[in-house]
PDB file of N, H, CA, C and O in Angstrom:
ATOM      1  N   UNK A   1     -98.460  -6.279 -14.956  1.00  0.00           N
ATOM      2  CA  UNK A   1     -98.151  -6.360 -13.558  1.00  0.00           C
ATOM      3  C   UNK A   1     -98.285  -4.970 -12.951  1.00  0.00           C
ATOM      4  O   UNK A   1     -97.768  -4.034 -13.560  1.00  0.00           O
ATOM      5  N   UNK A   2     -98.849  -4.774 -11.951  1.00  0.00           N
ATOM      6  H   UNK A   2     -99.269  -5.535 -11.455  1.00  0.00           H
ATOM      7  CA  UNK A   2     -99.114  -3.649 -10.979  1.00  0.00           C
ATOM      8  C   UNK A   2     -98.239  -3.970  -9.894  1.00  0.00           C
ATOM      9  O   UNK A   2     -97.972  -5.129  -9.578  1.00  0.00           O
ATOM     10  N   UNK A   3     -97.674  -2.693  -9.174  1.00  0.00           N
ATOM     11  H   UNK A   3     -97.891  -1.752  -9.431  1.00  0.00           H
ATOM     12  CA  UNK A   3     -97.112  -2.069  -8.397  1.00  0.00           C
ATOM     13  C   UNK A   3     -97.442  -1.657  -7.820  1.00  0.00           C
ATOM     14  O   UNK A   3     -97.513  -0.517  -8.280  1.00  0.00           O
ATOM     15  N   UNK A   4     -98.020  -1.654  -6.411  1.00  0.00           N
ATOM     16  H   UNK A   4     -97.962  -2.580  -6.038  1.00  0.00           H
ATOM     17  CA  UNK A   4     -98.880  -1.095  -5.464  1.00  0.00           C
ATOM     18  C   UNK A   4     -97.387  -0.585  -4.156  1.00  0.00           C
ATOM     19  O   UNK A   4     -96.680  -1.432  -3.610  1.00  0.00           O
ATOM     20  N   UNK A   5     -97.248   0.924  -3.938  1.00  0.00           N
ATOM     21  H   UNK A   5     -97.822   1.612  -4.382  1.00  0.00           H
ATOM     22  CA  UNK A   5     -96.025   1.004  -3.268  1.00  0.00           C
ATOM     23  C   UNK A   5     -96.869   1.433  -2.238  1.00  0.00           C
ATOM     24  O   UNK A   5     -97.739   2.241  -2.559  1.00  0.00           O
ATOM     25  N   UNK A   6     -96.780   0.930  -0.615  1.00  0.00           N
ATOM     26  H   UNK A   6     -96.073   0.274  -0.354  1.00  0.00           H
ATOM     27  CA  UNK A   6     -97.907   1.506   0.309  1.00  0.00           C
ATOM     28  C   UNK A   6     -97.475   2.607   0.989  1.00  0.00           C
ATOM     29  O   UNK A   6     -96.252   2.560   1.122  1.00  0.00           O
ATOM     30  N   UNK A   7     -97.960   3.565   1.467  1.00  0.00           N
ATOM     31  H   UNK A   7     -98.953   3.604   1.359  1.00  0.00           H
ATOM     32  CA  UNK A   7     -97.029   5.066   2.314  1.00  0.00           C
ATOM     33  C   UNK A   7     -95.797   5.279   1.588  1.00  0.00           C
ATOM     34  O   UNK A   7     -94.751   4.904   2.117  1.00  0.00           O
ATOM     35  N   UNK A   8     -95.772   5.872   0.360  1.00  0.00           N
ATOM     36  H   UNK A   8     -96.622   6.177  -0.069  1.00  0.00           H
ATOM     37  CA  UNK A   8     -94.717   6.554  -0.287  1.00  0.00           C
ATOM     38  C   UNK A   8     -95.545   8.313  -0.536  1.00  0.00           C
ATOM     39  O   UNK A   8     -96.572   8.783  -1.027  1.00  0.00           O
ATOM     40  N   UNK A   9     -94.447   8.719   0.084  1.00  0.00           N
ATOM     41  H   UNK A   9     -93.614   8.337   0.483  1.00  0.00           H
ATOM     42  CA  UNK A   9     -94.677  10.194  -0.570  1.00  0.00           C
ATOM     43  C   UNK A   9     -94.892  10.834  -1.755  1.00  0.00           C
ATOM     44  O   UNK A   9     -93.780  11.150  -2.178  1.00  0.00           O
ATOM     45  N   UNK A  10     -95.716  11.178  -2.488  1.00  0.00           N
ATOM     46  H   UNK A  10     -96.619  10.921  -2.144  1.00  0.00           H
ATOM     47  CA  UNK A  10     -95.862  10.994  -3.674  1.00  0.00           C
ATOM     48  C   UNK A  10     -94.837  12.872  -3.890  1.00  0.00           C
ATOM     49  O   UNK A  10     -94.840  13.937  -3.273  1.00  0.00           O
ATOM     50  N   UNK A  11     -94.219  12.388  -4.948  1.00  0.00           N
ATOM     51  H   UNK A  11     -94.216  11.522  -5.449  1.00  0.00           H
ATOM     52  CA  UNK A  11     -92.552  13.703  -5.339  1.00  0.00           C
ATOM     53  C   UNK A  11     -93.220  14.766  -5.660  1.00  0.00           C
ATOM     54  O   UNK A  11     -94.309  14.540  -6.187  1.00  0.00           O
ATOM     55  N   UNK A  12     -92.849  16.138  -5.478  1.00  0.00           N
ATOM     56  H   UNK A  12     -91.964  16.322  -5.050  1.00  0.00           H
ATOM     57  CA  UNK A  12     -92.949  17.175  -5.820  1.00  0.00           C
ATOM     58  C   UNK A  12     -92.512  17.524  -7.450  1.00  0.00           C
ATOM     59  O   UNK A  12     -91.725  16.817  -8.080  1.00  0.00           O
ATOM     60  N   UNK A  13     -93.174  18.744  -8.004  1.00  0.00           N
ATOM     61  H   UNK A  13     -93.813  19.318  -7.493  1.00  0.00           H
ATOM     62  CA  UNK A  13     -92.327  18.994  -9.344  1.00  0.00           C
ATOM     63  C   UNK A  13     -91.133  19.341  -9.036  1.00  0.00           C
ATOM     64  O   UNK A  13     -90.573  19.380 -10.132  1.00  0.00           O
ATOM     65  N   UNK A  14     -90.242  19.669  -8.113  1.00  0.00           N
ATOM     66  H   UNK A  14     -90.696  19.637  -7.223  1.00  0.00           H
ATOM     67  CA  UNK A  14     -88.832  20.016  -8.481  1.00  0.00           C
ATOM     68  C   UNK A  14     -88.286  18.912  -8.285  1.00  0.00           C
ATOM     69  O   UNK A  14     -87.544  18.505  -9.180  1.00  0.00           O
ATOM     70  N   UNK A  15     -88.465  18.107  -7.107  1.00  0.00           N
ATOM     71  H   UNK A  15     -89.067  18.438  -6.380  1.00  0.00           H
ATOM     72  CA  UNK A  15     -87.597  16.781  -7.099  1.00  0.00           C
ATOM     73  C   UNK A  15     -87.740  15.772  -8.295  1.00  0.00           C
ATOM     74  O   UNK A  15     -86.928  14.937  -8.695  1.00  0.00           O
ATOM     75  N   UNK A  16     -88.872  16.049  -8.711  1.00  0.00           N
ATOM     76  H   UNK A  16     -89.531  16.727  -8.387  1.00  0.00           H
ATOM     77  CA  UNK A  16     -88.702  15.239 -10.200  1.00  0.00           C
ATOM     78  C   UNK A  16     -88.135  16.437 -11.446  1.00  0.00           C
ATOM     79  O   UNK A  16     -87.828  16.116 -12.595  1.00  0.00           O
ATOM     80  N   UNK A  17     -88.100  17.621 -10.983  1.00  0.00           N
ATOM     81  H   UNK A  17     -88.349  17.882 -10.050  1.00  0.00           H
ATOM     82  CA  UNK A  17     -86.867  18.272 -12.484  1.00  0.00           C
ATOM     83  C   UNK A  17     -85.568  17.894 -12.153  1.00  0.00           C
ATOM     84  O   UNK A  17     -84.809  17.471 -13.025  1.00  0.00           O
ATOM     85  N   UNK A  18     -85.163  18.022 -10.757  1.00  0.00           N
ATOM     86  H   UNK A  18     -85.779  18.365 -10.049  1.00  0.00           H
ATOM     87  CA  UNK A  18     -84.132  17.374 -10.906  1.00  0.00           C
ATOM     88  C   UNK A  18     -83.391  15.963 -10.917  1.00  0.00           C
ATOM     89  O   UNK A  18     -82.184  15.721 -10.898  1.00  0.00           O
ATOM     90  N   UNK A  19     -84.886  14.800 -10.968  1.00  0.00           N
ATOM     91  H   UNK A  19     -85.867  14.997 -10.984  1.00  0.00           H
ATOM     92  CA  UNK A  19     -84.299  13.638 -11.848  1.00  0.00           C
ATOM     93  C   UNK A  19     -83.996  13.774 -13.180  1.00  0.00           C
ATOM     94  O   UNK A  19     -83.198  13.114 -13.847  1.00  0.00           O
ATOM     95  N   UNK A  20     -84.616  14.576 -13.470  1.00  0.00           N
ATOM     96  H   UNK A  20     -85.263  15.112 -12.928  1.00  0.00           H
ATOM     97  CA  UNK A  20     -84.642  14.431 -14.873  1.00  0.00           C
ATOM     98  C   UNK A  20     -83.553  14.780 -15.995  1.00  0.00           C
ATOM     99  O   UNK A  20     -83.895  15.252 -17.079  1.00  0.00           O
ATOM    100  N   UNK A  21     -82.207  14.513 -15.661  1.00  0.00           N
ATOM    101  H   UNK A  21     -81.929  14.129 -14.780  1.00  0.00           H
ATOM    102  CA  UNK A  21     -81.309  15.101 -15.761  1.00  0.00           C
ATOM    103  C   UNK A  21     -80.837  14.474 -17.338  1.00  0.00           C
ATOM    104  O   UNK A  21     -79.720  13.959 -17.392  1.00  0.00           O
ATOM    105  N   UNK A  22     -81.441  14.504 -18.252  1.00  0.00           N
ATOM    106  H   UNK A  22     -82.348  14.922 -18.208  1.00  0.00           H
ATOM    107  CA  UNK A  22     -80.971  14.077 -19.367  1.00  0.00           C
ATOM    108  C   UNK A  22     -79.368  14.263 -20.381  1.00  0.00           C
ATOM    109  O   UNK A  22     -79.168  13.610 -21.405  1.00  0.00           O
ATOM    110  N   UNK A  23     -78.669  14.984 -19.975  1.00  0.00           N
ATOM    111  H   UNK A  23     -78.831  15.515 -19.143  1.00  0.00           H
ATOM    112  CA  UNK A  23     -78.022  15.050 -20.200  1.00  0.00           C
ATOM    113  C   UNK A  23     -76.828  13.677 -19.741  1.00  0.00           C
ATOM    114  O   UNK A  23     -76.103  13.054 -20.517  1.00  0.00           O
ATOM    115  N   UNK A  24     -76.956  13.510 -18.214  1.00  0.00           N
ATOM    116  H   UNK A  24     -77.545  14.016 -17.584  1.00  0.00           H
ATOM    117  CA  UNK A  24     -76.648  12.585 -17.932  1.00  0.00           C
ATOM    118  C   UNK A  24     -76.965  11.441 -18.601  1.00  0.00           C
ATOM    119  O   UNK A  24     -76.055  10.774 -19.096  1.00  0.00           O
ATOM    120  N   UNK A  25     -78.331  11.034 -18.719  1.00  0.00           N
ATOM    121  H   UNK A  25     -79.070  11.575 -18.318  1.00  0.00           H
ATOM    122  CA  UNK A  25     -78.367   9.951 -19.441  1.00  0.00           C
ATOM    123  C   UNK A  25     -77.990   9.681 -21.143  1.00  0.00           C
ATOM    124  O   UNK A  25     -77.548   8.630 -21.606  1.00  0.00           O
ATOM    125  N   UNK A  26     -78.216  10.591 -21.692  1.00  0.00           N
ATOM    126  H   UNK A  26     -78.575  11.445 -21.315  1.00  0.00           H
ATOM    127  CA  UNK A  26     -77.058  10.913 -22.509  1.00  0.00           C
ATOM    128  C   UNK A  26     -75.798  10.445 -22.713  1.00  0.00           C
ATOM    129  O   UNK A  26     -75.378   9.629 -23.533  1.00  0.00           O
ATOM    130  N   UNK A  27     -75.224  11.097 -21.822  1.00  0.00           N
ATOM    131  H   UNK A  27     -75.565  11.760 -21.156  1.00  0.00           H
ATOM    132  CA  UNK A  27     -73.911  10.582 -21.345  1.00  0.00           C
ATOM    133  C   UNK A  27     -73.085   8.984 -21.677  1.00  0.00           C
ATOM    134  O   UNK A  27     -72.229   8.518 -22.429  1.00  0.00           O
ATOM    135  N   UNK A  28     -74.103   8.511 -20.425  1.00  0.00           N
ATOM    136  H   UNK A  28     -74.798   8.890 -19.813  1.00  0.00           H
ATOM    137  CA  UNK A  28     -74.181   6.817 -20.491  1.00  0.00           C
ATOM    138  C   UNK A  28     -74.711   5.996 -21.577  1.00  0.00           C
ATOM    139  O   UNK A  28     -74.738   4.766 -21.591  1.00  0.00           O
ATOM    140  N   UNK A  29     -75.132   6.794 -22.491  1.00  0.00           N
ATOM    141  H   UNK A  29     -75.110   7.794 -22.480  1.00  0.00           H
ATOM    142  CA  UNK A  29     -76.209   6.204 -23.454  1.00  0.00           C
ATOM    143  C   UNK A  29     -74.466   6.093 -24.940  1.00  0.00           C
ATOM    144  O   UNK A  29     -74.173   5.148 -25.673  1.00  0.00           O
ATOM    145  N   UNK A  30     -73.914   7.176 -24.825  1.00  0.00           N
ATOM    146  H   UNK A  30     -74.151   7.943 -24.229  1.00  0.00           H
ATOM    147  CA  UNK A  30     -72.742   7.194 -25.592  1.00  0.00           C
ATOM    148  C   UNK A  30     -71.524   6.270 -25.113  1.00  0.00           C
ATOM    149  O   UNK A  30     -70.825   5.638 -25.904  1.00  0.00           O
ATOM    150  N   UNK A  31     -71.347   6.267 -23.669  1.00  0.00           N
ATOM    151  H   UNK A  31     -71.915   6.780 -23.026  1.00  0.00           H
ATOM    152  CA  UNK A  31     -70.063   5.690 -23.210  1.00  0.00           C
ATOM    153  C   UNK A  31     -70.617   3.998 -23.473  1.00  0.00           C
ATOM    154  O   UNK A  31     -69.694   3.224 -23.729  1.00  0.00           O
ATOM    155  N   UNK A  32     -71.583   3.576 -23.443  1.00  0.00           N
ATOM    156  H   UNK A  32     -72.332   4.205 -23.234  1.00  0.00           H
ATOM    157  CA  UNK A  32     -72.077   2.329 -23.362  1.00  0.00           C
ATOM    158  C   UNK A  32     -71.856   2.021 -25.113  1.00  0.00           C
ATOM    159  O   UNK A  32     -71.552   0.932 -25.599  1.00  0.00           O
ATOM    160  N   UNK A  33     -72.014   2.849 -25.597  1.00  0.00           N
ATOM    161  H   UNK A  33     -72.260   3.734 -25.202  1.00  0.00           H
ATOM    162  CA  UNK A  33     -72.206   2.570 -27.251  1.00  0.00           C
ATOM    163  C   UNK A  33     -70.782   2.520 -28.050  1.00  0.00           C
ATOM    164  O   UNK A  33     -70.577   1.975 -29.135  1.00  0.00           O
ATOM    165  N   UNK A  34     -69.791   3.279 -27.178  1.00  0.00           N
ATOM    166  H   UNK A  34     -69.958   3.722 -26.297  1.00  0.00           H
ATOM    167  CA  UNK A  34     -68.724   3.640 -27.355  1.00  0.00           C
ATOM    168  C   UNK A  34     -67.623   1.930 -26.768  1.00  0.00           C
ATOM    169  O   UNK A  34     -66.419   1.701 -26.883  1.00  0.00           O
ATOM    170  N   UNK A  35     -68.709   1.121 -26.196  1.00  0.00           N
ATOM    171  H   UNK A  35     -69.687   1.307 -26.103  1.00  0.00           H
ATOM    172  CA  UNK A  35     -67.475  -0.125 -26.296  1.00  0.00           C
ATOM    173  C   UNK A  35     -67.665  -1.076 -27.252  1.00  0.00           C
ATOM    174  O   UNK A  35     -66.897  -2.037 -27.260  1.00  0.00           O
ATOM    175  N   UNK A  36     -69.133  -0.946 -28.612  1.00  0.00           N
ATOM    176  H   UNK A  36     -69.758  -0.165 -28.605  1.00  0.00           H
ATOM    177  CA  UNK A  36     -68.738  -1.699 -29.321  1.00  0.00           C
ATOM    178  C   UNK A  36     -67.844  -0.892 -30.422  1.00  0.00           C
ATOM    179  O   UNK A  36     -67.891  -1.544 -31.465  1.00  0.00           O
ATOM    180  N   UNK A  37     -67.116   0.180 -30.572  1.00  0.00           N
ATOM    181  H   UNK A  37     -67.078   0.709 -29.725  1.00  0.00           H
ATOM    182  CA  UNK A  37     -66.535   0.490 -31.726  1.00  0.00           C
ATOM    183  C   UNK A  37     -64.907   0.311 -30.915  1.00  0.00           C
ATOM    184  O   UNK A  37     -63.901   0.480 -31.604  1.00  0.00           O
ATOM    185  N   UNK A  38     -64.817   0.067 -29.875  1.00  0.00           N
ATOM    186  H   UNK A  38     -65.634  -0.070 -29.316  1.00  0.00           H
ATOM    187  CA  UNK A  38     -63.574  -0.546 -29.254  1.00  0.00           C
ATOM    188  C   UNK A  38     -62.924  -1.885 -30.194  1.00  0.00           C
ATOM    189  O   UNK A  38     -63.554  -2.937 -30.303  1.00  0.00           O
ATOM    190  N   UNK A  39     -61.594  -1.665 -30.831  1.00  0.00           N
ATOM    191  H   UNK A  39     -61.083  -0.810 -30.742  1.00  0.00           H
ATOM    192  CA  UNK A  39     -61.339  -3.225 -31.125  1.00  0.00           C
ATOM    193  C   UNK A  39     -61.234  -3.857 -30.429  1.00  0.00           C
ATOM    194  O   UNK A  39     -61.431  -5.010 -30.812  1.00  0.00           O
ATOM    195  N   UNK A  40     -60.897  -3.717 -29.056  1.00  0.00           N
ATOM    196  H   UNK A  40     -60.737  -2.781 -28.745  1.00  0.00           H
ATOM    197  CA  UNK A  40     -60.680  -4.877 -28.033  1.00  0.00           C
ATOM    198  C   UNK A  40     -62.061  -5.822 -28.023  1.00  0.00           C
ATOM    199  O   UNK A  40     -62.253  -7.033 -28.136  1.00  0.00           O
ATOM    200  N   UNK A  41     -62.739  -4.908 -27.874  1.00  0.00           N
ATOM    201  H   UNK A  41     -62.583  -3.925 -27.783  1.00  0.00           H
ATOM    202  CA  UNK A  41     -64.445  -5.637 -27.804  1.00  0.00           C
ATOM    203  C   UNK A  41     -64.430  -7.006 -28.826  1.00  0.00           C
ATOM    204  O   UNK A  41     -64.716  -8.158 -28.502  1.00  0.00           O
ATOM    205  N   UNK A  42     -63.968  -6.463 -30.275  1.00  0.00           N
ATOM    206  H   UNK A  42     -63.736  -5.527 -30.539  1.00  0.00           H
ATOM    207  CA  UNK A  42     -64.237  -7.549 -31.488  1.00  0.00           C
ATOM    208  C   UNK A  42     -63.092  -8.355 -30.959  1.00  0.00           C
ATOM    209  O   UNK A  42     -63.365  -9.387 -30.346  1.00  0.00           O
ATOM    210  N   UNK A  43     -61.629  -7.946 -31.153  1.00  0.00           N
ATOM    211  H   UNK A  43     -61.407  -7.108 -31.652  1.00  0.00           H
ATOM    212  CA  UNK A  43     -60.947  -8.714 -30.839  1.00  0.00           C
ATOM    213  C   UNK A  43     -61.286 -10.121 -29.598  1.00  0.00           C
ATOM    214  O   UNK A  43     -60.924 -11.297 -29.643  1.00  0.00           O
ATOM    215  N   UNK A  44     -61.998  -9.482 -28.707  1.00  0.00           N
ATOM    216  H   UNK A  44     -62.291  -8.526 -28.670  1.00  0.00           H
ATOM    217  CA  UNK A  44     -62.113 -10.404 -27.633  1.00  0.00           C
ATOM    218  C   UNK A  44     -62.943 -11.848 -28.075  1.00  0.00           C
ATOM    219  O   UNK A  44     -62.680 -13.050 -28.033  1.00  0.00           O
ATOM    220  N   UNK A  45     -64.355 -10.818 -28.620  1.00  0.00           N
ATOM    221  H   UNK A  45     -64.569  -9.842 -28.653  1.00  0.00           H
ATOM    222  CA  UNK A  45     -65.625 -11.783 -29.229  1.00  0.00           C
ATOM    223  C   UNK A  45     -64.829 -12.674 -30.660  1.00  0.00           C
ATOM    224  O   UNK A  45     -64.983 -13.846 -31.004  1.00  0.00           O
ATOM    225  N   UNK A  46     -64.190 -11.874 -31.109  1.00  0.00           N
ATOM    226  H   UNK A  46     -64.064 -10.922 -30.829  1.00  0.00           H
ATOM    227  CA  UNK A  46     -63.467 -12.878 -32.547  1.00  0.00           C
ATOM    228  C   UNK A  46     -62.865 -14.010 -31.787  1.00  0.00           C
ATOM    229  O   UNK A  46     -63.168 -15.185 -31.996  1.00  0.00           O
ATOM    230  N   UNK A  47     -62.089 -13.655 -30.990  1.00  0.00           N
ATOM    231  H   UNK A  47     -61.842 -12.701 -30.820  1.00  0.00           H
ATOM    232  CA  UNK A  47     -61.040 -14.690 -30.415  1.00  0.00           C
ATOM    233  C   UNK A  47     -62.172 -15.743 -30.019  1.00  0.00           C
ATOM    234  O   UNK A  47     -62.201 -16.901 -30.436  1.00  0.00           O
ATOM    235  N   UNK A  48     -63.094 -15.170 -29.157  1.00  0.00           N
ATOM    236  H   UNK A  48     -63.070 -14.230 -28.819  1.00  0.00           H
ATOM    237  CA  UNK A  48     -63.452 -16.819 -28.108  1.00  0.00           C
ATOM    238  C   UNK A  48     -64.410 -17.693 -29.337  1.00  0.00           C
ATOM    239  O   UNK A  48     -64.425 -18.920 -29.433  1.00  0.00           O
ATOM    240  N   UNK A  49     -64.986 -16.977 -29.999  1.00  0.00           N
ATOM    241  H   UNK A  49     -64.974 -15.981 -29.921  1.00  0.00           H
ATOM    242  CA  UNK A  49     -65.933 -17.517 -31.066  1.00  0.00           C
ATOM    243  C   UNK A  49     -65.243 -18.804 -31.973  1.00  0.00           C
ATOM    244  O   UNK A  49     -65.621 -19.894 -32.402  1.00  0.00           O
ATOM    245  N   UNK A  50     -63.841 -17.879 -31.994  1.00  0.00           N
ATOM    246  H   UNK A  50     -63.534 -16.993 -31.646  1.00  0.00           H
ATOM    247  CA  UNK A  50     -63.016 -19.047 -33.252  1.00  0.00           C
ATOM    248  C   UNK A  50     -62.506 -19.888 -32.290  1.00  0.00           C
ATOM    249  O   UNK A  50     -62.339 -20.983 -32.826  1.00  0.00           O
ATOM    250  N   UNK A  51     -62.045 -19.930 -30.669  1.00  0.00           N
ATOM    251  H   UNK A  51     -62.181 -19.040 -30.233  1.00  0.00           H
ATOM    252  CA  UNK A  51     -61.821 -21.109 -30.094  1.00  0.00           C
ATOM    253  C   UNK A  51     -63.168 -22.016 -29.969  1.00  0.00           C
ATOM    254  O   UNK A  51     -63.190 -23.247 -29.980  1.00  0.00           O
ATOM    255  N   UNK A  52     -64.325 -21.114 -29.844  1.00  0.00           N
ATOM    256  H   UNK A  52     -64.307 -20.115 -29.835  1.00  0.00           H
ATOM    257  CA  UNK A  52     -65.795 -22.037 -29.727  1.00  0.00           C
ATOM    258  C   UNK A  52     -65.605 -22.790 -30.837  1.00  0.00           C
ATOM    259  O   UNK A  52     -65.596 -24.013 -30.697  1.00  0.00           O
ATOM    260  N   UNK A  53     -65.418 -22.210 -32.143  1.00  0.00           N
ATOM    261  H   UNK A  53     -65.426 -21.217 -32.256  1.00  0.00           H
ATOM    262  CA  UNK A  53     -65.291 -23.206 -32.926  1.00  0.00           C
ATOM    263  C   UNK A  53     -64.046 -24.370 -33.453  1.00  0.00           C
ATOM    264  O   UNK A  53     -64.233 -25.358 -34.162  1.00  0.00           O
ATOM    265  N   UNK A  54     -63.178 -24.048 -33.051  1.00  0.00           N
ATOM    266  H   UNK A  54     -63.026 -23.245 -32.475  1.00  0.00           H
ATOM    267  CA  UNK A  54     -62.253 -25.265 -33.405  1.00  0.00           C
ATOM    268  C   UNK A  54     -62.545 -25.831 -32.151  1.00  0.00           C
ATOM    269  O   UNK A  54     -61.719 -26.737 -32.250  1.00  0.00           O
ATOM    270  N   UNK A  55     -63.147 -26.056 -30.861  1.00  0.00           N
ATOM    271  H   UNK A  55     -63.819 -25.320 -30.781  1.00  0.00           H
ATOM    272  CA  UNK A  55     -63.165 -26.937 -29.735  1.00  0.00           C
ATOM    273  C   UNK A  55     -64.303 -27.340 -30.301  1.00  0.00           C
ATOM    274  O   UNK A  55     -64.417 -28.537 -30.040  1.00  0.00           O
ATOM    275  N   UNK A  56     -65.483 -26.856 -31.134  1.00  0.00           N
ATOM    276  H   UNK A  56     -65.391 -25.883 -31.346  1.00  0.00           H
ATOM    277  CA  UNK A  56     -66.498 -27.809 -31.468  1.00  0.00           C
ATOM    278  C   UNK A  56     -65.694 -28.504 -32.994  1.00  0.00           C
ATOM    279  O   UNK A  56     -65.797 -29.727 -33.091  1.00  0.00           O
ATOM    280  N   UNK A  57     -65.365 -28.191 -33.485  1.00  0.00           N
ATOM    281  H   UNK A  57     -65.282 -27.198 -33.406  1.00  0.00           H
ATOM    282  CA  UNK A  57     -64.735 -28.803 -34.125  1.00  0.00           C
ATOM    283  C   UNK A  57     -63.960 -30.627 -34.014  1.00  0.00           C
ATOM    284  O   UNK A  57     -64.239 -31.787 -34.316  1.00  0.00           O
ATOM    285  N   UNK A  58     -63.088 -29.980 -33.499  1.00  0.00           N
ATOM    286  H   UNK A  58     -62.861 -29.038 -33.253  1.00  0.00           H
ATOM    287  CA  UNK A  58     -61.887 -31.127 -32.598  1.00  0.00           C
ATOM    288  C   UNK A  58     -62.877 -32.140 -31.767  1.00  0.00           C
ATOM    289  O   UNK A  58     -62.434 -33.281 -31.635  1.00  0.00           O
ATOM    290  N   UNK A  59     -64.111 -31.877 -31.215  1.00  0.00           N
ATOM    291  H   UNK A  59     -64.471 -30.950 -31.323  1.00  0.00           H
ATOM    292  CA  UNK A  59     -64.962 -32.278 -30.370  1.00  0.00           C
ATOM    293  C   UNK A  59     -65.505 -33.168 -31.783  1.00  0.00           C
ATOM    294  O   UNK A  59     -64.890 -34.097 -32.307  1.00  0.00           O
ATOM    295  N   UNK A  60     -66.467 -32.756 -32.104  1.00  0.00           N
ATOM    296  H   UNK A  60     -66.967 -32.001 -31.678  1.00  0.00           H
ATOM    297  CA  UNK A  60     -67.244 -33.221 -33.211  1.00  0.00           C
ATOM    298  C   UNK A  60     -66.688 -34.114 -34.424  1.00  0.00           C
ATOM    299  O   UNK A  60     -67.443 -34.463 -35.331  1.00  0.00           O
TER     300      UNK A  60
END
């Protein structure tokens, strides 16, 4: 798929060094990774999984 953007300014090199802020993404790349070692996370997914299964259960 192509993207044709019509009358866009095409960016300078500094406005694109300062997207480029990797550190930031970084950042988000850890805090995002940092909610599966959360127990709440498992706790949550354990819990609904084992009601998925005794309601298919009881169902079935």
């Amino acid at each position: 798929m192509i993207k044709i953007i019509v009358d866009r300014k095409e960016p300078d090199s500094h406005s694109i060094k300062n997207r480029q802020d990797f550190q930031k993404v970084l950042k988000m790349y850890e805090k995002q990774i940092r909610l599966f070692y959360n127990p709440w996370f498992y706790g949550a997914v354990g819990f609904s999984s084992l009601l998925l299964f005794l309601l298919n259960y009881v169902i079935i």
